[in-house]
C-alpha positions as CSV (number, residue, x, y, z in Angstrom):
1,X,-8.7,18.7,-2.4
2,X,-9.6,15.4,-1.7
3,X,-6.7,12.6,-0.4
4,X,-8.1,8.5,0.2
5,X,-6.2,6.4,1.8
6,X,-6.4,2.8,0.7
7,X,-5.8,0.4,3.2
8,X,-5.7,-3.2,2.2
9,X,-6.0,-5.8,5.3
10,X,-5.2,-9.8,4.6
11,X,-4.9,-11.6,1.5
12,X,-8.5,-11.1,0.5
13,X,-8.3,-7.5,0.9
14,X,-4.5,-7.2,-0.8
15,X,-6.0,-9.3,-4.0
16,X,-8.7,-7.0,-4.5
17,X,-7.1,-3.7,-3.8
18,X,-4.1,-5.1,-6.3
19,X,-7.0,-5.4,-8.5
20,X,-8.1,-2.1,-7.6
21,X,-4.4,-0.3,-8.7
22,X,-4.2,-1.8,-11.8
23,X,-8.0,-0.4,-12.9
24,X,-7.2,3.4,-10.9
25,X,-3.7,3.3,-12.6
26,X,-4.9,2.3,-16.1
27,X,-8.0,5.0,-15.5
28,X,-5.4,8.2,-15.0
29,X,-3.2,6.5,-17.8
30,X,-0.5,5.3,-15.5
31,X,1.9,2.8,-16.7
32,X,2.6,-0.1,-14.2
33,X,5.4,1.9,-13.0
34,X,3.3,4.7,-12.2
35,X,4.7,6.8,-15.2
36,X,1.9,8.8,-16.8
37,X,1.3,7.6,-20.2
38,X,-2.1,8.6,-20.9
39,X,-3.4,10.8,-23.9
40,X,-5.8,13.3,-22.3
41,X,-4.7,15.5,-19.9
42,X,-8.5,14.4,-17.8
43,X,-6.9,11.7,-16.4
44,X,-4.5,14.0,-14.4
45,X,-7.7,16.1,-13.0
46,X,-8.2,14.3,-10.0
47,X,-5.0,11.5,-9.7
48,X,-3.6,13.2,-6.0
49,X,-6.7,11.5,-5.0
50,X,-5.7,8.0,-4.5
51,X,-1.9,8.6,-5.6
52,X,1.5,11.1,-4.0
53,X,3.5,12.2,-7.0
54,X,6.8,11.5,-6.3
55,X,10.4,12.3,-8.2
56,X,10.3,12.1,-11.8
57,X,6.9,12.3,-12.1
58,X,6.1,8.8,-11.3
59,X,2.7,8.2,-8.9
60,X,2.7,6.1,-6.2
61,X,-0.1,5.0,-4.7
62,X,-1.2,6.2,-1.2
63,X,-2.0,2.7,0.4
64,X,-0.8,0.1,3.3
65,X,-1.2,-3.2,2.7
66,X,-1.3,-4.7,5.5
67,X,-0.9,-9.2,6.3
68,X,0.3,-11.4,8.6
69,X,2.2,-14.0,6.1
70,X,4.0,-12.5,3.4
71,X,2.9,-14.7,0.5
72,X,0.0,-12.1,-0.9
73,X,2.5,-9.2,-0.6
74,X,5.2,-11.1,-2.3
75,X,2.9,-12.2,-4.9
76,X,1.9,-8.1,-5.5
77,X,5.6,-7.2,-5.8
78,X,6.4,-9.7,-8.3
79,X,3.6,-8.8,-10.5
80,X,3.0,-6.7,-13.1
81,X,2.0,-3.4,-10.7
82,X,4.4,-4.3,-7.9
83,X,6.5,-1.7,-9.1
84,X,4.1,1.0,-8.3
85,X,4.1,0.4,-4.6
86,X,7.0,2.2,-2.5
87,X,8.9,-1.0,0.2
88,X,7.3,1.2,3.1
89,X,3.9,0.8,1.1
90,X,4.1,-2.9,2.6
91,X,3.7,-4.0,6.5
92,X,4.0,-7.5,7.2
93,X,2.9,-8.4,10.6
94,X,3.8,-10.8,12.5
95,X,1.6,-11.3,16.3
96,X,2.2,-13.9,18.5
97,X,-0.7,-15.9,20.0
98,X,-1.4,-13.4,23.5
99,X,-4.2,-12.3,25.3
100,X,-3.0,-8.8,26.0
101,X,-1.3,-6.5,23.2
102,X,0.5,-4.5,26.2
103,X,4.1,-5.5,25.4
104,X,3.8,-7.2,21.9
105,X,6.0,-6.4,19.1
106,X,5.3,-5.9,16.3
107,X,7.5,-5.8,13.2
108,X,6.9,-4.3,9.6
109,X,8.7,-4.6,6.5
110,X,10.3,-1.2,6.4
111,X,12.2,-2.6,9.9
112,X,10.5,-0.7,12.2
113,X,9.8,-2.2,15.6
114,X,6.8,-1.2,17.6
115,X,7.1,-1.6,21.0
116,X,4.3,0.4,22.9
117,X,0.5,-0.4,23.1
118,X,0.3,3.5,21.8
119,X,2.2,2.4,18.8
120,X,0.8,-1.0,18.2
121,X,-2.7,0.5,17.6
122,X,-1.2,3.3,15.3
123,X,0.3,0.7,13.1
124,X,-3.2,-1.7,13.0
125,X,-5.9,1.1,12.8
């Protein structure tokens, strides 16, 4: 079995891979909630590719998006897909201007505070 992970860096990156979900999703004949929908049983062949099933039998996509302002993101929740994303899909970001990352912190959207170097470059790789 094959697993991707998508990763989508910075608003550029987040507006194409949104792009990206809503063509994948409507491929497998997911709904924008990640309900399958389709009418040939096909489109389930490969889906644990590029998405986790979850409870219920909805998909979610396995992805990080990944941005230092939280406009992009915001803008993918609201639309039509945003509902196919889990919260701890997202991680906002925020660096302060520093020369050295020892002792930065860095804070995502599912609250998380990373506090080590180790950590830091788990969380941007």
């Amino acid at each position: 079995m094959r697993e991707i992970v998508h990763l989508q860096i910075g608003q550029c990156g987040n507006q194409i891979g949104s792009k990206f979900w809503e063509v994948i999703s409507d491929e497998h004949g997911l709904n924008a909630t990640g309900i399958y929908e389709g009418d040939s049983v096909l489109q389930l062949e490969r889906v644990n590719v590029y998405f986790n099933e979850a409870h219920g039998g909805k998909y979610v996509p396995r992805a990080l998006l990944v941005d230092l302002e939280p406009g992009t993101m915001d803008s993918i929740r609201g639309s039509r897909n945003g509902a196919l994303f889990r919260p701890d899909n997202f991680i906002h970001v925020i660096l302060t201007s520093v020369l050295v990352l020892q002792g930065t912190q860095v804070l995502g959207t599912t609250g998380r505070r990373v506090t080590t170097q180790r950590e830091l470059s788990w969380w941007i790789r």
